[in-house]
C-alpha positions as CSV (number, residue, x, y, z in Angstrom):
1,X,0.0,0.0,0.0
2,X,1.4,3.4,-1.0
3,X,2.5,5.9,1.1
4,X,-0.2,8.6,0.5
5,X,-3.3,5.9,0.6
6,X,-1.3,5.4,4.6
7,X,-1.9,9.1,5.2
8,X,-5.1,9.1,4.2
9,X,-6.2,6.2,6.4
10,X,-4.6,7.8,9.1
11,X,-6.2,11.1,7.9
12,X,-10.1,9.3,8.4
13,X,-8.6,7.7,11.8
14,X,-7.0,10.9,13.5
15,X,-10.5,13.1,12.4
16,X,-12.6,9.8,14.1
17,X,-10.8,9.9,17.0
18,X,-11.2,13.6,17.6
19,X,-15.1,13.1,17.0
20,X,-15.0,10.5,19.5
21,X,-12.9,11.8,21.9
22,X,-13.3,15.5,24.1
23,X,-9.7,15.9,24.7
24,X,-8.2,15.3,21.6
25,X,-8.4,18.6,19.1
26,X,-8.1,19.7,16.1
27,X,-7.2,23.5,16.0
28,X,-6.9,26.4,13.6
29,X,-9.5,25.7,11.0
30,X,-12.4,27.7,10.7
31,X,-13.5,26.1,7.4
32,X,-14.3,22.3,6.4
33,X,-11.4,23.0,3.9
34,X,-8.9,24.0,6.0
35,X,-9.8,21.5,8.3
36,X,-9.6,18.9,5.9
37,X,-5.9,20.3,4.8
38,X,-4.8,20.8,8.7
39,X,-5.8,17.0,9.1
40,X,-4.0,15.9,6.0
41,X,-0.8,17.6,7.6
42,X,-1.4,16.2,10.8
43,X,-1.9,12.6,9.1
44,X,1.2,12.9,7.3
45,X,3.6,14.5,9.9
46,X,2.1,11.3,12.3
47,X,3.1,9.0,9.1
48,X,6.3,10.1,9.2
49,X,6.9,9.9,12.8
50,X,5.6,6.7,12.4
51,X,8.4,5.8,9.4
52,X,11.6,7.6,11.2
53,X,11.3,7.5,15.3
54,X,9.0,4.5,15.7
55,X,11.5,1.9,14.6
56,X,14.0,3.3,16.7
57,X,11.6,3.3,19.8
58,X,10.3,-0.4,19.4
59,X,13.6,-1.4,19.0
60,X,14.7,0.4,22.2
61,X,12.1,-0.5,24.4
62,X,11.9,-4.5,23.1
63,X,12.0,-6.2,26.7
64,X,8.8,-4.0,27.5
65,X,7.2,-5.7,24.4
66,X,8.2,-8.6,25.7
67,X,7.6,-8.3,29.4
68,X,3.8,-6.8,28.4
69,X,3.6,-9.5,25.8
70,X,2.9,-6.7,22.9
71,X,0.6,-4.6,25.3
72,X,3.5,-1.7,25.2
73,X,2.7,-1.0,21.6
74,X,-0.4,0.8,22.8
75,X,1.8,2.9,25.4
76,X,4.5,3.7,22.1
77,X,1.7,4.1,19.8
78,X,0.4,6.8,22.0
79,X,4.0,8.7,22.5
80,X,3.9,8.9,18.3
81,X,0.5,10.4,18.7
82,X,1.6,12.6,21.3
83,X,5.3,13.7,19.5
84,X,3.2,14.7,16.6
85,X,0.7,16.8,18.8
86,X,4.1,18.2,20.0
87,X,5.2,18.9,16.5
88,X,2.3,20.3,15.4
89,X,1.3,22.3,18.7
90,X,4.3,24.7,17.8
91,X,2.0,26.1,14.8
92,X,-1.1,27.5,15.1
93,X,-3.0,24.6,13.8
94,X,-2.5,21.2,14.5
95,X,-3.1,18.7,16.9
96,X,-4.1,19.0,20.4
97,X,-4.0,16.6,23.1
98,X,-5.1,17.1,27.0
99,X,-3.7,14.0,29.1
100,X,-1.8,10.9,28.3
101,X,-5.0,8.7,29.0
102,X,-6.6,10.7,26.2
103,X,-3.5,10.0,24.0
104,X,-3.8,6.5,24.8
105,X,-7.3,5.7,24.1
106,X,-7.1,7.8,20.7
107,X,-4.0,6.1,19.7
108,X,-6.2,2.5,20.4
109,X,-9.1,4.0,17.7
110,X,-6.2,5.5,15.7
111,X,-4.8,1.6,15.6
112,X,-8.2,-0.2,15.0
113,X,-9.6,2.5,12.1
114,X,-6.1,2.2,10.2
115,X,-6.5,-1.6,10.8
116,X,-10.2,-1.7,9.4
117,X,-9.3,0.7,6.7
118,X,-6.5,-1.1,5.7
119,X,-8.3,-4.5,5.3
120,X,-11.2,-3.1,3.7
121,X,-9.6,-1.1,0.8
122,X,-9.0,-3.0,-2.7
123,X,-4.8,-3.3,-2.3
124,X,-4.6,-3.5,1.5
125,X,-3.5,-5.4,3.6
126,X,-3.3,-9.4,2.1
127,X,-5.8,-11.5,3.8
């Protein structure tokens, strides 16, 4: 799967996660196109954080996967989610997040949309 249909999977998953959840923002649009745009940067700043720093953090932290028997991936999934609300919070748009339990529980609908998506999409993920 290319690397744009990624960011727009994670562009549907970010905007459902921020309809489902109160603490997690999007800020700075005050149109449906700009918010549209603003969440297609956000989805592909959190793609590439995914692509560079993840690897790097997974293979740092390995004996927690282990130890947790994968249940740290929701923990590091949540710390992407949260470096890109940090990226992004240094604009005036982006993404906003209040507490690590927010973080947490959007990077778990984040996960299971993207997964969904992925699957369901002619070219996805093999079955």
């Amino acid at each position: 799967m290319g690397f744009l249909m990624r960011v727009i999977i994670n562009g549907v998953a970010i905007w459902l996660a921020t309809v489902l959840l109160s603490g997690l923002q999007i800020v700075g649009a005050d149109s449906t196109g700009q918010k549209i745009g603003i969440i297609a940067l956000i989805a592909l700043i959190f793609g590439l954080v995914n692509a560079i720093v993840k690897p790097l953090v997974k293979l740092l932290s390995l004996p927690l996967y282990i130890l947790t028997l994968g249940l740290f991936t929701l923990v590091v999934n949540a710390l992407m989610l949260m470096l890109t609300a940090w990226i992004t919070g240094h604009t005036d748009w982006g993404l906003r997040i209040d507490t690590f339990g927010t973080a947490v529980l959007g990077a778990l609908i984040i996960s299971i949309v993207s997964f969904v998506l992925s699957v369901a999409l002619p070219g996805g993920r093999k079955r």
